[in-house]
N, C-alpha and C positions, 0 to 999 in steps of 0.2 A: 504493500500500500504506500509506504514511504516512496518507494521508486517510482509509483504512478503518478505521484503529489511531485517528482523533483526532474521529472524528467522530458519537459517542455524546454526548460531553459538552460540547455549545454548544451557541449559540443556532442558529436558521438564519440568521442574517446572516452568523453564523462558518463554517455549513456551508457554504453556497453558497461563499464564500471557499476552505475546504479541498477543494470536489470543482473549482475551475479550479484548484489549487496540484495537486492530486493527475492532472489533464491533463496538466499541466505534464510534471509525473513522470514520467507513462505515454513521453511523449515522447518524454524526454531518456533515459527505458530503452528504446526502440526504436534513435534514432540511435548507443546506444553501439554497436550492430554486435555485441552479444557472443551468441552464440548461448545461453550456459548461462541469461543475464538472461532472454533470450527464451521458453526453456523454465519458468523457475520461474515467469515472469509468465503462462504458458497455463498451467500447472499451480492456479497460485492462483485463476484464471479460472474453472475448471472446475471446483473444489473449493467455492467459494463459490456459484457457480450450481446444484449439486448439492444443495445447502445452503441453498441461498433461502429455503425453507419457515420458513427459521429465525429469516432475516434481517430487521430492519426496512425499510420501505418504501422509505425514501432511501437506506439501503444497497446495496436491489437497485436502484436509479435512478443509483447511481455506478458501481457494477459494470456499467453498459449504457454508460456514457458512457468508461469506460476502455476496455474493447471494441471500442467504435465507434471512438475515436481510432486504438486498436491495427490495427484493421480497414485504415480509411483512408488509414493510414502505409502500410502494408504494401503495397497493392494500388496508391500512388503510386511507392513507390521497389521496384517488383516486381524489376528487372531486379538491384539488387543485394541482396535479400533471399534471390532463387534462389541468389546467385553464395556467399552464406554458408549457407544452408541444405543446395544438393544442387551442390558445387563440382567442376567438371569436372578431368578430368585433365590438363587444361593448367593450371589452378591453383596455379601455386608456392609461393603462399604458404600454403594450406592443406595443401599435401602436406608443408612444414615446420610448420607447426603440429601436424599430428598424430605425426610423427617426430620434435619434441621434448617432446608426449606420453608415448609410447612409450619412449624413451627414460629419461624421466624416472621412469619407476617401475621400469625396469631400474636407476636409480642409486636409487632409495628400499631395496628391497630389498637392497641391497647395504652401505647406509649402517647400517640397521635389525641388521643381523647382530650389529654392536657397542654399539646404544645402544637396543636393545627397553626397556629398562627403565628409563633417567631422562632418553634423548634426550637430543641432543646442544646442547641451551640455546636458550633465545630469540634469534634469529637466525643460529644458527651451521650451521646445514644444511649451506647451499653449499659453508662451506670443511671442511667433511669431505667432498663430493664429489670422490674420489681417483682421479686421471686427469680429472678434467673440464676445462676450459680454455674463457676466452671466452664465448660464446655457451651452453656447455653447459651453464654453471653459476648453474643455475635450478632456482628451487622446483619440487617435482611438485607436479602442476597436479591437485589435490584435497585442499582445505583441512583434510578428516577427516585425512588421511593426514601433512601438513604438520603439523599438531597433534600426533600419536601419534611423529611426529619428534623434533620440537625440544622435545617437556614427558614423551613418555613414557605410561607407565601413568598420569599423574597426567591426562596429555592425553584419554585416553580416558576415566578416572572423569568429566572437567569435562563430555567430551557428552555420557556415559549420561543424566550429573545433569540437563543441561539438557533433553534431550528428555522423561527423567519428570518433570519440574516442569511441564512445559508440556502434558501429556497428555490433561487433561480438558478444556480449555474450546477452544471453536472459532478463535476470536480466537488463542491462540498457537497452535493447530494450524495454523493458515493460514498464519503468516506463518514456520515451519519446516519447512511445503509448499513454500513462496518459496522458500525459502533454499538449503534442500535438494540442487536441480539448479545452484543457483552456484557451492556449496560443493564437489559433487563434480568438476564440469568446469574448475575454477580454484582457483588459489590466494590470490586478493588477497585475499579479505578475512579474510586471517590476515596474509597477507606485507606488505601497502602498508598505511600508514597511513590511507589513504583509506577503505581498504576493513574499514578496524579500526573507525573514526568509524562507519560504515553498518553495521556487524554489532554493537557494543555499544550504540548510539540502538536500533535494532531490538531486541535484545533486552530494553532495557529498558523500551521501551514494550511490551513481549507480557508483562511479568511487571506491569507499572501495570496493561495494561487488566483481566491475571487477578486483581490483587488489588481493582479497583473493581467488576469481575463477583461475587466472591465478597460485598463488601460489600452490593454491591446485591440476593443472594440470601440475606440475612441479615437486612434489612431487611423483604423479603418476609416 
């Protein structure tokens, strides 16, 4: 995704360079194992292929080589890609993963009762989950929802804002296709700093590329 957001304005020595960096990528978001990653990465797959008509030449020539990589991975390490995708009933650790899921928006709603309105501060979710202990006390695992937490109403204006900024041009409609299914099935990249790094870099490359799109239609 990085490589498609960077790879309008270089040379091709550079490009060639961003689509093995952007392999790279595809990779190292296959082996995270995280099923939401996997989803937004087949979602932006299909959205851009959809879309091709639209795309530059080497655009659609990286979009076939991410693909391919994602293809290959998948069909190599099949036997534990089943075991995350469609996890049998002997699965424990998935049958806890979705039980503290579930769970977790049993304590969202209950936390919300008392802070719909200015949420209960940057980081402080958890220790307002009351009776939770240990283990239990984890973010619910959908970023929209972690947000609308801990900022409030002020939390929901910041997505409105950002998905209408980002509404016309294809380039950030894609990459808040991406985002989208990681946002709802997890919480990191609100809750971990990791995933703070990778959602604000993302963002502000999808409002660079919209404002050197708008330049370069202006120029026109």
């Amino acid at each position: 995704m990085f490589g498609w957001l960077l790879h309008n304005k270089h040379t091709l020595g550079v490009k060639k360079n961003i689509i093995y960096f952007s392999l790279i990528v595809t990779g190292a978001l296959f082996f995270s194992f995280s099923r939401a990653a996997w989803l937004g990465f087949v979602i932006w797959l299909i959205v851009l292929w959809w879309q091709r008509l639209q795309l530059r030449e080497s655009q659609v020539t990286q979009l076939k080589y991410a693909a391919l990589t994602f293809g290959i991975l998948t069909v190599l390490f099949f036997p534990m890609v089943s075991t995350r995708v469609a996890p049998s009933a002997t699965a424990q650790t998935e049958q806890r993963s979705v039980a503290e899921r579930i769970a977790g928006f049993s304590q969202f709603k209950s936390v919300m009762r008392d802070h719909w309105f200015a949420g209960t501060g940057l980081g402080a979710y958890t220790t307002r989950l009351f009776g939770a202990t240990g283990d239990t006390r984890t973010p619910v695992h959908a970023a929209p929802l972690l947000v609308f937490a801990e900022l409030g109403l002020f939390g929901v204006a910041l997505i409105v804002t950002i998905a209408w900024l980002s509404r016309m041009r294809i380039s950030t409609r894609t990459v808040l296709l991406a985002l989208i299914p990681i946002a709802l099935f997890d919480h990191y990249l609100f809750s971990l700093w990791s995933g703070q790094v990778v959602l604000f870099l993302m963002l502000f490359q999808m409002f660079q590329i919209r404002d050197n799109d708008k330049a370069d239609d202006n120029q026109q």
